[in-house]
DSSP file (Angstrom, degrees, kcal/mol; ACC not computed):
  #  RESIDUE AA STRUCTURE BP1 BP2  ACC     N-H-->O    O-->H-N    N-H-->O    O-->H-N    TCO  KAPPA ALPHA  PHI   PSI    X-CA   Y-CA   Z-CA
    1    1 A X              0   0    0      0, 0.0     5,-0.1     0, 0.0     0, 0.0   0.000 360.0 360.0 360.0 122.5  -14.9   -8.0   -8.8
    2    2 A X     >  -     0   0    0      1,-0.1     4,-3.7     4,-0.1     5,-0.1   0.099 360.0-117.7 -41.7 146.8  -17.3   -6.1   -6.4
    3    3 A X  H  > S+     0   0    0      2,-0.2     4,-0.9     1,-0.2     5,-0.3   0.936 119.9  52.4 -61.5 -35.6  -15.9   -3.4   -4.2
    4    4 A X  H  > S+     0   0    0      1,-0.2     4,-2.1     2,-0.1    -1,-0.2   0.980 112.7  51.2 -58.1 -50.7  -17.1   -5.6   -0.7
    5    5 A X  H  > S+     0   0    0      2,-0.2     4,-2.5     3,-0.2    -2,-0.2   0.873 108.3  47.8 -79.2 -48.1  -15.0   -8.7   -2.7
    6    6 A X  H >< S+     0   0    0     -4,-3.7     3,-2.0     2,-0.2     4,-0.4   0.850 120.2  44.3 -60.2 -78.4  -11.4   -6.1   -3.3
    7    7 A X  H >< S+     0   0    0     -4,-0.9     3,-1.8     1,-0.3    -2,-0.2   0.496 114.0  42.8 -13.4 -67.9  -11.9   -5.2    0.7
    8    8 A X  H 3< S+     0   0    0     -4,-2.1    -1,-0.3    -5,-0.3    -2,-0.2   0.837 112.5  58.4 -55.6 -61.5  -12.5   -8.6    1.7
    9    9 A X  T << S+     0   0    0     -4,-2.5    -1,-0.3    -3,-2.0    -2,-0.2   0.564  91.5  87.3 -46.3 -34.5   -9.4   -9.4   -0.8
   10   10 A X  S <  S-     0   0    0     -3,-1.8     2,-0.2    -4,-0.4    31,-0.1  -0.104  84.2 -98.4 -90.3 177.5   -6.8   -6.9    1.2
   11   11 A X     >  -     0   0    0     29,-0.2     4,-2.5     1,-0.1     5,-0.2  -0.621  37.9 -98.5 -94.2 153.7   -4.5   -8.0    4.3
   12   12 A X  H  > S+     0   0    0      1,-0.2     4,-2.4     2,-0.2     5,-0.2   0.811 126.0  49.9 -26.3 -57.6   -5.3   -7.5    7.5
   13   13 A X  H >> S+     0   0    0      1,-0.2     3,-2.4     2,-0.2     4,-2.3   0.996 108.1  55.6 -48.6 -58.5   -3.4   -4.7    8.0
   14   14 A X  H 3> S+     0   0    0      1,-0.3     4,-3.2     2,-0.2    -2,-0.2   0.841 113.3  47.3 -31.1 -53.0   -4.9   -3.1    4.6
   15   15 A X  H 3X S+     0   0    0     -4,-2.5     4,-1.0     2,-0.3    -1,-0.3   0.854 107.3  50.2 -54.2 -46.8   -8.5   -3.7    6.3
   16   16 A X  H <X S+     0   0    0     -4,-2.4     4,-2.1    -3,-2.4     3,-0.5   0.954 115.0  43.9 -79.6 -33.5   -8.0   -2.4    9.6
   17   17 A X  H  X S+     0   0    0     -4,-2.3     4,-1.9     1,-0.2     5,-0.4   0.968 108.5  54.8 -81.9 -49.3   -6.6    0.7    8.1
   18   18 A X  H  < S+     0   0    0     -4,-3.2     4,-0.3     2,-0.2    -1,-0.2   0.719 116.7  47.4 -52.1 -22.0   -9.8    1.0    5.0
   19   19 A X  H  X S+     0   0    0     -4,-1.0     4,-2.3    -3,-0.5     5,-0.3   0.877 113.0  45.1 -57.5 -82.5  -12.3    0.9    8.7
   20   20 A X  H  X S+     0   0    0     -4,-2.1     4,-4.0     1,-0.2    -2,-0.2   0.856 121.1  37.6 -27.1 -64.4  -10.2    3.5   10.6
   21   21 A X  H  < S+     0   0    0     -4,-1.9     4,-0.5     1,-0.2     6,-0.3   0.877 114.9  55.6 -75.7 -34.4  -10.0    6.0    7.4
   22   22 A X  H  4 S+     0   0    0     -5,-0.4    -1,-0.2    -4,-0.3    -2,-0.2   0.876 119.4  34.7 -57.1 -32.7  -13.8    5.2    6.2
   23   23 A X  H  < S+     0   0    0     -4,-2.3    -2,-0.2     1,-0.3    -1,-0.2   0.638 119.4  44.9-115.5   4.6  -15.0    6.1    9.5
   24   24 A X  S  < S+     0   0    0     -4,-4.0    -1,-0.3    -5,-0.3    -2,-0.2   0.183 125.7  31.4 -93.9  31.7  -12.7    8.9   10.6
   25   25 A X  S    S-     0   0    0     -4,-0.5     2,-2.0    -5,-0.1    -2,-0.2   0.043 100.3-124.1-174.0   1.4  -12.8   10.7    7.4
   26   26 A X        +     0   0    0      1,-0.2    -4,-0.1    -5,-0.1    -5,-0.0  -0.026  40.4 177.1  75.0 -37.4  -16.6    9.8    6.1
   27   27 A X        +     0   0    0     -2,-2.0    -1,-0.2    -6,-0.3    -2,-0.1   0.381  28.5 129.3 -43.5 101.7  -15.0    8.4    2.6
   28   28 A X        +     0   0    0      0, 0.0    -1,-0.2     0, 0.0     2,-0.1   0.163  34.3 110.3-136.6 -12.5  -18.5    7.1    1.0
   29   29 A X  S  > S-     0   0    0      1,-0.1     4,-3.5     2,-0.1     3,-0.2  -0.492  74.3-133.3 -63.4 135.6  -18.0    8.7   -2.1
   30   30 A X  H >> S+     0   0    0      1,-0.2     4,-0.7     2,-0.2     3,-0.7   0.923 111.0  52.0 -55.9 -82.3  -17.3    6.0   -5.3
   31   31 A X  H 3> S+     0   0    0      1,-0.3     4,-1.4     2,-0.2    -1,-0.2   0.691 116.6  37.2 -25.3 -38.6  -14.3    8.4   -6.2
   32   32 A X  H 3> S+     0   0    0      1,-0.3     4,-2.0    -3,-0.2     5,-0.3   0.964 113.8  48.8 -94.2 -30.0  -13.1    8.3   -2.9
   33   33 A X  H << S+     0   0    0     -4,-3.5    -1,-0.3    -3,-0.7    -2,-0.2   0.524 112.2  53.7 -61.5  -6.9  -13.6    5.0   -1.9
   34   34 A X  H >X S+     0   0    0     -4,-0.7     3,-8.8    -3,-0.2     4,-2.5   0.882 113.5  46.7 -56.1 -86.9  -11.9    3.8   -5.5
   35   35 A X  H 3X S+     0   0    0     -4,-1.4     4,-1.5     1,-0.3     5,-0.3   0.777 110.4  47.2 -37.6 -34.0   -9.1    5.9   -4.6
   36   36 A X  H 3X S+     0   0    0     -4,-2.0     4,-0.5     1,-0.2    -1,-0.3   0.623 113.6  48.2 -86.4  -7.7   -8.6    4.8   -0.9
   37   37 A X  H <4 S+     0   0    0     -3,-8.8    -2,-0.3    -5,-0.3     4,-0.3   0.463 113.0  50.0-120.3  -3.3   -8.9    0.8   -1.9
   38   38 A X  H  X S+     0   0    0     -4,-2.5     4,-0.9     2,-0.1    -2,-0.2   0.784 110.5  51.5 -81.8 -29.8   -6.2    1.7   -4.8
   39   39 A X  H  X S+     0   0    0     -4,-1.5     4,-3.6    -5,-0.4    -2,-0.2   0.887 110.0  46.1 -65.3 -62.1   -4.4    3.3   -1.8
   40   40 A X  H  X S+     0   0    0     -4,-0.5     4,-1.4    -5,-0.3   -29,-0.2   0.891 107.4  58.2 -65.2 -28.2   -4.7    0.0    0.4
   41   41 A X  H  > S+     0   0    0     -4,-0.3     4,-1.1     2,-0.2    -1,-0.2   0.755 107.5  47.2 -98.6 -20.5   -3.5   -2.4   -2.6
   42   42 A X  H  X S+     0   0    0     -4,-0.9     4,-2.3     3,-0.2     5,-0.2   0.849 110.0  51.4 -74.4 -35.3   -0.1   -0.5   -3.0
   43   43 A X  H  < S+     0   0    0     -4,-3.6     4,-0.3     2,-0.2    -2,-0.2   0.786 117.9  37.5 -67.8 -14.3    0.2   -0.7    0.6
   44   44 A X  H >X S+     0   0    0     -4,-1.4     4,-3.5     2,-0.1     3,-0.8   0.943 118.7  47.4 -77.9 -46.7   -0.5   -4.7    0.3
   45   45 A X  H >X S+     0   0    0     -4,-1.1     4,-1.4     1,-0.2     3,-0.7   0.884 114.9  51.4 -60.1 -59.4    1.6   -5.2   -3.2
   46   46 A X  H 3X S+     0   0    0     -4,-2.3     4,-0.9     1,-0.3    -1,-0.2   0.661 111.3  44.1 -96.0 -20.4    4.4   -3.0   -1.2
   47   47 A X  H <> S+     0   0    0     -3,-0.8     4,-3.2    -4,-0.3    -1,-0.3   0.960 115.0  54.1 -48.0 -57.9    4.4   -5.4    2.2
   48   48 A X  H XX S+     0   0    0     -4,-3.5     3,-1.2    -3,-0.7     4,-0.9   0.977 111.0  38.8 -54.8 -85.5    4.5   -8.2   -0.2
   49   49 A X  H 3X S+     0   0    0     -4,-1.4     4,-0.7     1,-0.3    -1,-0.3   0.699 116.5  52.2 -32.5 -32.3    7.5   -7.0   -2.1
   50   50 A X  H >X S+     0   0    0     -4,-0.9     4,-1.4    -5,-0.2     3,-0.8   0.877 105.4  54.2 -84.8 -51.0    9.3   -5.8    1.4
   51   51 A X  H XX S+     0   0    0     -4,-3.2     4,-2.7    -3,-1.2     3,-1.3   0.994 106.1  59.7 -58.1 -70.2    8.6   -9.6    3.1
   52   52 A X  H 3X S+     0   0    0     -4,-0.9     4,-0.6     1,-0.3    -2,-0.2   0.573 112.8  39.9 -54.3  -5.1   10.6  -10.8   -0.4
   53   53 A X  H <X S+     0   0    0     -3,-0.8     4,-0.7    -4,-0.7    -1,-0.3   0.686 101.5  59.1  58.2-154.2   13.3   -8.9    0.8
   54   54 A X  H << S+     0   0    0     -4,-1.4    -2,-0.2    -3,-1.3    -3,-0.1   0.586 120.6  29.7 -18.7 -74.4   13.3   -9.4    3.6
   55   55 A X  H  < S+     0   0    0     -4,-2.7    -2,-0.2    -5,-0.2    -3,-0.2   0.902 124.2  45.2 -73.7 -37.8   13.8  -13.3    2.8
   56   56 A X  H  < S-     0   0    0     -4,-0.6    -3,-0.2    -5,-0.4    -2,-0.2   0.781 108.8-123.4 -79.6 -38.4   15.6  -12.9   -0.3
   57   57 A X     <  -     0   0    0     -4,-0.7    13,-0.1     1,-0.1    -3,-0.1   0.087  30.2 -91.3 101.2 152.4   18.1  -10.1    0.8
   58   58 A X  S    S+     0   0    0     11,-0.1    12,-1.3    -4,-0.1     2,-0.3   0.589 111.1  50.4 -78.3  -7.5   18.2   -6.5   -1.3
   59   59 A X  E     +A   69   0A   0     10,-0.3    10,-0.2    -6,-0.1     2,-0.2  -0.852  65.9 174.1-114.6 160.7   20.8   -7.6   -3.5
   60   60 A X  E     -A   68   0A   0      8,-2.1     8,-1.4    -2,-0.3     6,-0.1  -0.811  31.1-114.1-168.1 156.9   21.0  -11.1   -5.8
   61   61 A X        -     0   0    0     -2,-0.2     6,-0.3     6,-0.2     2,-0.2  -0.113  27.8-149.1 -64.1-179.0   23.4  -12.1   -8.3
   62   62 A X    >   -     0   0    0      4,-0.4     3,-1.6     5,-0.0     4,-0.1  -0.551  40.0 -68.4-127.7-156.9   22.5  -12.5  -11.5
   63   63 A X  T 3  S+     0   0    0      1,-0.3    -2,-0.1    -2,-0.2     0, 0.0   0.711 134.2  45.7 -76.0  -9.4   23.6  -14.7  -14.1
   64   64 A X  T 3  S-     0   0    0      2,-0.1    -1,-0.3     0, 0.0     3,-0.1   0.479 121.7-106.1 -88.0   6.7   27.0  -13.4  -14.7
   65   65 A X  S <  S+     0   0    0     -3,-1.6     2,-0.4     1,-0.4    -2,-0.1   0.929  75.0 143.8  71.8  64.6   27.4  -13.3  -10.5
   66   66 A X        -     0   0    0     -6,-0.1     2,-0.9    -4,-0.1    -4,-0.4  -0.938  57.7-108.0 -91.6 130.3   27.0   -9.6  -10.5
   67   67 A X        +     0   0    0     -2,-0.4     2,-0.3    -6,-0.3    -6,-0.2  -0.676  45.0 165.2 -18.2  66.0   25.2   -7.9   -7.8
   68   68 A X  E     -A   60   0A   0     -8,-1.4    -8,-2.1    -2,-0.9     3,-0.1  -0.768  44.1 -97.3-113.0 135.0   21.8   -6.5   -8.7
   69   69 A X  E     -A   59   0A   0     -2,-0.3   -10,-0.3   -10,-0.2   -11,-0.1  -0.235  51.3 -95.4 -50.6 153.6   19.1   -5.3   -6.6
   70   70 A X    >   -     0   0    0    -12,-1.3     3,-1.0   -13,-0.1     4,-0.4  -0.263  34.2-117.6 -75.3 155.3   16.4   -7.9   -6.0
   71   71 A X  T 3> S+     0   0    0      1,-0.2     4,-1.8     2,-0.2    -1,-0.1   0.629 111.9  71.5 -73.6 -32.1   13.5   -7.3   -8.5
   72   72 A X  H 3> S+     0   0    0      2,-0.2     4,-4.3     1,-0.2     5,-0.2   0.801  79.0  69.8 -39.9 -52.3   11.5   -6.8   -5.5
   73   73 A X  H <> S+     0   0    0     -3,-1.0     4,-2.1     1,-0.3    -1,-0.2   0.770 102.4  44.5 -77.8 -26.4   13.1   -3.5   -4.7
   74   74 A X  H  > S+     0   0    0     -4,-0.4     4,-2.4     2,-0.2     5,-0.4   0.905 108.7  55.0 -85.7 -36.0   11.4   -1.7   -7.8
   75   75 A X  H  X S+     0   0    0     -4,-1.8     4,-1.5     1,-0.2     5,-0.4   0.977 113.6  47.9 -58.7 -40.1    7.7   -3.4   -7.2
   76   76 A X  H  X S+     0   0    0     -4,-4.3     4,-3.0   -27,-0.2     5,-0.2   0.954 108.8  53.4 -55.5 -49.4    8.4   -1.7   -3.7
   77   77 A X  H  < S+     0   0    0     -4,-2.1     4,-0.3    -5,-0.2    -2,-0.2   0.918 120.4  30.8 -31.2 -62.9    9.5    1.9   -5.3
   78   78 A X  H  X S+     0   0    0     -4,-2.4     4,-1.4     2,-0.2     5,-0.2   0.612 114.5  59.4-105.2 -13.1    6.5    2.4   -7.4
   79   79 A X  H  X S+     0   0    0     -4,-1.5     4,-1.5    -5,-0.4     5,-0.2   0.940 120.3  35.4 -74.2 -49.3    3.8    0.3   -4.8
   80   80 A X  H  X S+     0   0    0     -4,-3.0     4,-1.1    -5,-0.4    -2,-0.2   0.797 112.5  55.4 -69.2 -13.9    5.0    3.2   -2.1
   81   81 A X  H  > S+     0   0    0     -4,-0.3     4,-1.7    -5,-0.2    -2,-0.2   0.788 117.0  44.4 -89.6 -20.9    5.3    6.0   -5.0
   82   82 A X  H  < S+     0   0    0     -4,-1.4     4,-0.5     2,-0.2    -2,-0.2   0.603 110.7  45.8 -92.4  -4.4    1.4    4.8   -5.5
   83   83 A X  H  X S+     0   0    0     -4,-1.5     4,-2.3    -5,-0.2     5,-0.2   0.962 112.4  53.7 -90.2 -45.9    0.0    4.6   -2.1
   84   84 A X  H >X S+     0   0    0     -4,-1.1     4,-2.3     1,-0.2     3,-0.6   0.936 113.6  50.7 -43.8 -67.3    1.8    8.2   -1.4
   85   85 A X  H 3X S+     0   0    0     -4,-1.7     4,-3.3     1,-0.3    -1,-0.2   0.754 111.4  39.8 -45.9 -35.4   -0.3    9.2   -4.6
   86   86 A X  H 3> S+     0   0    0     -4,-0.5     4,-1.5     2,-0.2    -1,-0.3   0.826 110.2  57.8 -97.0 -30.4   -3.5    8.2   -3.8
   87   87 A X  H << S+     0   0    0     -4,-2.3     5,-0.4    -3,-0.6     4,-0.4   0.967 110.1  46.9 -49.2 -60.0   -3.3    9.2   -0.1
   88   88 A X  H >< S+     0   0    0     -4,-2.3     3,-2.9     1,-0.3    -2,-0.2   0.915 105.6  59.7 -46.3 -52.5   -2.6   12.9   -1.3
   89   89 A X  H 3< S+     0   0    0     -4,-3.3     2,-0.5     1,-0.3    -1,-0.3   0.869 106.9  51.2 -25.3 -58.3   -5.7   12.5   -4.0
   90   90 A X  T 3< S-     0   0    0     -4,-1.5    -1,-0.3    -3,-0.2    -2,-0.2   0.163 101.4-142.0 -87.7  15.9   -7.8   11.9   -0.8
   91   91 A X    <   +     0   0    0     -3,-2.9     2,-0.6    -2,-0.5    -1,-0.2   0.508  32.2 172.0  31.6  33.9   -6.6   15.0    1.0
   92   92 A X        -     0   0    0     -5,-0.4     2,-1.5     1,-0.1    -1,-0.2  -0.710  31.2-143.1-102.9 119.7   -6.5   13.4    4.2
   93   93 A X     >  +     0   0    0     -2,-0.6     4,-0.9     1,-0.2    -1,-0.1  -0.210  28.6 171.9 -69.9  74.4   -4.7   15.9    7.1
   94   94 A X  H  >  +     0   0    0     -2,-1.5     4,-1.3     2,-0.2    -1,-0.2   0.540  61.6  76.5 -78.0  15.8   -3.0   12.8    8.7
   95   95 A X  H  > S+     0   0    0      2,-0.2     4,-1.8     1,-0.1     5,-0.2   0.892 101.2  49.0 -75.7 -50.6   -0.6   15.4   11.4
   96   96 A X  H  4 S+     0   0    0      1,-0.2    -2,-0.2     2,-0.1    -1,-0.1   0.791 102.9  56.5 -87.3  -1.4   -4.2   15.7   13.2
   97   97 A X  H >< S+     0   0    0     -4,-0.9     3,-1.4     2,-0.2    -1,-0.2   0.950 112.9  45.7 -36.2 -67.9   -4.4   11.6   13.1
   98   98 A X  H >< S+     0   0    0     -4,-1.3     3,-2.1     1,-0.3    -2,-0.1   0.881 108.6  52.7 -36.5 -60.1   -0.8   11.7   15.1
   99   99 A X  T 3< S+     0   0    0     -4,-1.8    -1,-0.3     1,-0.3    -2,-0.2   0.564 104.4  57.3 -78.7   1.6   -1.7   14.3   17.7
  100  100 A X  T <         0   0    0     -3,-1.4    -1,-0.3    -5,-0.2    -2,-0.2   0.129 360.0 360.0-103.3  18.2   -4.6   12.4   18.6
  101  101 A X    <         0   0    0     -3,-2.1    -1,-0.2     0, 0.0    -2,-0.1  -0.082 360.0 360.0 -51.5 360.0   -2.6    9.3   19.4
């Protein structure tokens, strides 16, 4: 799949934020633009997992009617331990994003 086709591919949110960062922060380089749409697909996979939830509730029994966190709760862990990752790759100072809010 073409790079325009993963963009296209992300959630709104995911989009607006791959605009914002492309054109405050110049990111035309393949390396960085890899890294910044790997960045945007942990932030979708980690929505997704947060909406199931969300509906589902953070616990569910399992078959012996024990209490186990929803399956969900790990696709969330590792989506946010990769989006965190991939930001940092990009070195992008987002405290002077804030103060310019």
């Amino acid at each position: 799949m073409k790079l325009d086709e993963q963009v296209k591919a992300l959630s709104p949110e995911a989009r607006a934020l791959h605009a914002r960062l492309t054109k405050e922060w110049g990111i035309t380089d393949a390396a960085g633009t890899l890294t910044l749409l790997t960045a945007l697909q942990s932030l979708d996979r980690m929505r997704q997992a947060q909406a199931l939830i969300a509906k589902d509730g953070i616990l569910q029994n399992d078959r012996f009617g024990t209490a186990r966190p929803h399956p969900a709760t790990q696709v969330e862990k590792e989506s946010r331990a990769g989006l965190l990752q991939a930001l940092k790759a990009l070195s992008l100072d987002f405290e002077s994003l804030e103060s310019e809010e």
